[in-house]
C-alpha positions in Angstrom: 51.5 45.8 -91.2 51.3 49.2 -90.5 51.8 50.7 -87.3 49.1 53.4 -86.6 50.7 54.9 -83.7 54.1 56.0 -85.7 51.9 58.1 -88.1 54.3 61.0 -89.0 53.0 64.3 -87.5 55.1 65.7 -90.6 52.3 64.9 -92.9 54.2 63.3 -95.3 51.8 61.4 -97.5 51.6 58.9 -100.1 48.3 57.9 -101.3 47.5 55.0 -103.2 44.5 54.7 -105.6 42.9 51.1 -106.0 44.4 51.6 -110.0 47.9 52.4 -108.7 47.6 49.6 -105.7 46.5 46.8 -109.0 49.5 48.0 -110.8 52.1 48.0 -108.2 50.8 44.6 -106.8 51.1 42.9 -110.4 54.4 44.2 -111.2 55.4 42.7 -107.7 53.8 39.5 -109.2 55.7 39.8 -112.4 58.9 40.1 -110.4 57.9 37.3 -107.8 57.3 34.8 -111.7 61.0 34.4 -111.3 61.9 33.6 -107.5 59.3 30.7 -107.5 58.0 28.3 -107.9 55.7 28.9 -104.8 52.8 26.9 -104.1 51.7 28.4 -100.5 50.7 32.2 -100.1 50.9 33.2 -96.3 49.3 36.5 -95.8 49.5 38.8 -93.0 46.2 39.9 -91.9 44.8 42.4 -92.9 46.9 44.6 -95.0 48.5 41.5 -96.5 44.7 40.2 -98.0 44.1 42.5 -101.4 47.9 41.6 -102.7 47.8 38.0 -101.6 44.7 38.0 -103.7 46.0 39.1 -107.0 49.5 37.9 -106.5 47.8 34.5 -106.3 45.8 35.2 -109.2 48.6 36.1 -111.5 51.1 33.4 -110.2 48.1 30.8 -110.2 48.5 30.0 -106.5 45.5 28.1 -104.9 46.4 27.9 -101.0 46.2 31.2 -99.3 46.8 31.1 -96.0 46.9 33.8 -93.1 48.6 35.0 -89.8 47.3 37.7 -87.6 48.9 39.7 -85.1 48.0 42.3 -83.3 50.5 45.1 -81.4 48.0 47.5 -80.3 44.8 47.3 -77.9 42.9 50.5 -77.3 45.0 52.7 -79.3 48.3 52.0 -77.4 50.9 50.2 -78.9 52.0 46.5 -76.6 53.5 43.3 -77.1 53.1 41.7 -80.3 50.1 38.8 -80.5 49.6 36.1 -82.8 45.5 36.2 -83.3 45.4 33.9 -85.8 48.6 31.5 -86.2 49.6 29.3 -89.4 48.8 25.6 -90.1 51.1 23.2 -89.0 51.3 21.3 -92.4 53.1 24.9 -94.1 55.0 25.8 -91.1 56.7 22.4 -91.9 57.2 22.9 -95.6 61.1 23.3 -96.9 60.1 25.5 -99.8 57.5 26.9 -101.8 56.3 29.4 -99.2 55.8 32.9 -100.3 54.8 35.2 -97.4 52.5 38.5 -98.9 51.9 41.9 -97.5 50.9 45.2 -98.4 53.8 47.4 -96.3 57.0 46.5 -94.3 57.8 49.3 -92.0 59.5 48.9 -88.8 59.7 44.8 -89.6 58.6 44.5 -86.4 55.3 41.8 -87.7 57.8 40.7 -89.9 60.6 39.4 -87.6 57.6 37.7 -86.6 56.5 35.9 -89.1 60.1 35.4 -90.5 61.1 33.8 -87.7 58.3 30.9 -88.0 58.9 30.3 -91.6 62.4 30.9 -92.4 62.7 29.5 -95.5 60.5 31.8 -96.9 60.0 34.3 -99.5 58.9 37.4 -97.9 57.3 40.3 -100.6 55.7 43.5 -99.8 54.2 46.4 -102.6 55.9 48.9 -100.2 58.6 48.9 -97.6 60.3 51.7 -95.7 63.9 51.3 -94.8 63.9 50.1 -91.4 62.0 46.6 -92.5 63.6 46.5 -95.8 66.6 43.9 -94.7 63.6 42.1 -93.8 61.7 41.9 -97.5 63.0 39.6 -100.5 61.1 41.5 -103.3 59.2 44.6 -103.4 58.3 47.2 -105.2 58.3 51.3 -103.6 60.0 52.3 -100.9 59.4 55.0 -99.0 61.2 56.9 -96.5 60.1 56.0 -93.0 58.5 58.9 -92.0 55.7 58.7 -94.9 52.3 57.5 -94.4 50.7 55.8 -97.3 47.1 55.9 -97.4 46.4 53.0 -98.7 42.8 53.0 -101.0 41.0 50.7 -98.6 41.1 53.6 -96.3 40.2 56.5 -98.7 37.5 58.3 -99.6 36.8 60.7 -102.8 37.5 64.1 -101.2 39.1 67.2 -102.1 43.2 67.3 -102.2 44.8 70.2 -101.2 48.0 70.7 -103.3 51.0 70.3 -101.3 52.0 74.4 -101.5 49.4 76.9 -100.3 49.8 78.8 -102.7 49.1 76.4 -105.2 44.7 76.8 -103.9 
């Protein structure tokens, strides 16, 4: 989950394109074909829904489910909320649980969701180091004060290059 209001006013970007997202979230797959077997998917919503998708494609994982939780309400950053919270019947499972999303970044919605399920395996494509203790398997990290754009949020529009005199 990312959190909107630690954007970097640095500028630091990393954007994704839908091509680079499908790679990065099979090879996360590929690595996850090893840790397993898993036989539950628990997303966080919403970032967490295009990976959970295709890692449960590639591992051939039928039960998706999701958590939701929300930390900011008109643009100001609270108390974390559970919108949305996960069956009982995999909150009781011993094993087999892997937990799916896009980005780890402070680990803040991950402490959360670590806490209910434990025995987990948590994997994100991405993770910055201050929710990286938090992650099992990923694949990029970035330094915390990047902002990846994530394609889901892009648009086809002109780049500048990063040096001005590169225009």
């Amino acid at each position: 989950m990312r959190d909107h209001a630690l954007r970097p006013t640095a500028e630091k970007r990393f954007p994704v394109s839908w091509d680079q997202f499908h790679r990065d979230t099979r090879a996360l797959a590929w690595r996850l074909s090893g840790a397993g077997p898993f036989e539950v998917i628990v997303t966080i919503t919403r970032g967490g829904l295009v990976p959970a998708a295709i890692v449960a494609r590639e591992l051939g994982i039928r039960i998706i489910e999701t958590i939701s939780i929300a930390s900011y309400r008109d643009r100001k950053q609270g108390e974390l909320a559970v919108l949305k919270a996960i069956a009982a019947e995999i909150l009781q499972r011993e094993s087999g649980v892997l937990i799916v999303d896009d980005l780890v970044d402070t680990g803040a919605t991950a402490r959360v969701v670590r806490d209910l399920l434990p025995r987990a395996h948590f994997a994100a494509v991405y993770a910055k180091p201050q929710g990286r203790p938090l992650v099992d398997t990923f694949i990029t990290e970035v330094s915390q004060d990047t902002w990846i754009d994530f394609p889901w949020d892009l648009g086809l529009t002109f780049q500048p290059p990063l040096s001005p005199e590169g225009v």
